[in-house]
C-alpha positions in Angstrom: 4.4 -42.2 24.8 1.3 -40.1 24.0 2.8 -37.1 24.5 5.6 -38.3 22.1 3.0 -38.7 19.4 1.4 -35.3 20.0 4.2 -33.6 19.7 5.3 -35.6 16.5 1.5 -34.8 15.2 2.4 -31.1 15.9 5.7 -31.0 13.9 4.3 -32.6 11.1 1.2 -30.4 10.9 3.6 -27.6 11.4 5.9 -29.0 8.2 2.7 -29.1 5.9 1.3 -25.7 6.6 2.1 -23.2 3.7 4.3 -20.4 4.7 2.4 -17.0 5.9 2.6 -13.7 3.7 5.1 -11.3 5.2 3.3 -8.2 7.1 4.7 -6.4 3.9 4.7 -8.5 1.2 3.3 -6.3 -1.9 4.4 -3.3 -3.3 3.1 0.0 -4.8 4.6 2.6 -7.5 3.3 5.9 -7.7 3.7 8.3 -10.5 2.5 11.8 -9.2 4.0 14.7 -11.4 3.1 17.6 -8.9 6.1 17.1 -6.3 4.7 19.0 -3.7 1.8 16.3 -2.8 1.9 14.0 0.1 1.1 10.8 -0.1 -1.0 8.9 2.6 -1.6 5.4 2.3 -4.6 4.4 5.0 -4.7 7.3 6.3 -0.7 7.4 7.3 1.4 10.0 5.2 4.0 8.1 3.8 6.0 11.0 1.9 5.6 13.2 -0.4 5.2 12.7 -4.5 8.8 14.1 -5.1 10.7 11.6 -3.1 8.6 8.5 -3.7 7.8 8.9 -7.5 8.6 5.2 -9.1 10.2 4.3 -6.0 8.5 1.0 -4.9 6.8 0.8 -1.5 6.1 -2.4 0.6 2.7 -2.9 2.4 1.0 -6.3 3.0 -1.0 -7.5 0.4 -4.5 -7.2 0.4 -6.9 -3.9 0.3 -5.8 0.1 0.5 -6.6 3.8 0.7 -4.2 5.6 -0.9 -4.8 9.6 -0.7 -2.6 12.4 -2.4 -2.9 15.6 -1.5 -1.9 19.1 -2.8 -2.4 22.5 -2.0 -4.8 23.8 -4.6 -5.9 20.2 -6.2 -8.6 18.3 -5.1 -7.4 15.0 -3.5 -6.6 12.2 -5.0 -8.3 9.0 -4.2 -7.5 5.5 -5.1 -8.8 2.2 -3.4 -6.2 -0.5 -4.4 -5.6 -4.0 -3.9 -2.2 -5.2 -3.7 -1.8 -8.8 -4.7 0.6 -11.1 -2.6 4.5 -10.8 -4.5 3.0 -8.4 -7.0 3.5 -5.0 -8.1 1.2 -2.3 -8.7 1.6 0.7 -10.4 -0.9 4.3 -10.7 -0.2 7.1 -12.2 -2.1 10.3 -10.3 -2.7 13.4 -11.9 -4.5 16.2 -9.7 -6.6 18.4 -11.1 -7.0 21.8 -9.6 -9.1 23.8 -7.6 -10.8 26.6 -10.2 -10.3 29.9 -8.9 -12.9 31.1 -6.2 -14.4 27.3 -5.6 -13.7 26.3 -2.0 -12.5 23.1 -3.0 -12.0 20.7 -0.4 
């Protein structure tokens, strides 16, 4: 019998818990015009600037690193925080490297 209620006590908790976010449950638009960057978010290249420009990508909500790269630019940086079912959009323009600085 007590075992009956403990598992009843367990189902109902179960019931009135609120649903967890997906593992990938935001999304991010980027807008880079120089097509040959790549694009890393947390320090994982997730494509290059050609091929994901105003395409939406899904990562779980919450805080992230987003780095674009191109040869003769100085990297882009951008810290954002995606918001649970939301959509976030940057636009990233790279500026380049002046001729004879070492750059990065």
């Amino acid at each position: 019998m007590m075992r009956g209620a403990l598992v009843a006590l367990g189902l109902v908790a179960c019931a009135a818990s609120p649903p967890r976010p997906s593992p990938r449950d935001a999304a991010l638009v980027l807008d880079c015009a120089m097509p040959t960057a790549r694009v890393y978010v947390d320090e994982t290249l997730v494509g290059w600037a050609r091929e994901l420009r105003g395409k939406r990508l899904y990562f779980a909500s919450g805080a992230h690193r987003v780095e674009i790269r191109a040869p003769d630019h100085f990297t882009a940086y951008l810290d954002v925080n995606l918001v649970h079912a939301g959509v976030a959009t940057k636009i990233v323009t790279l500026r380049p490297v002046p001729p004879g600085d070492p750059g990065e």
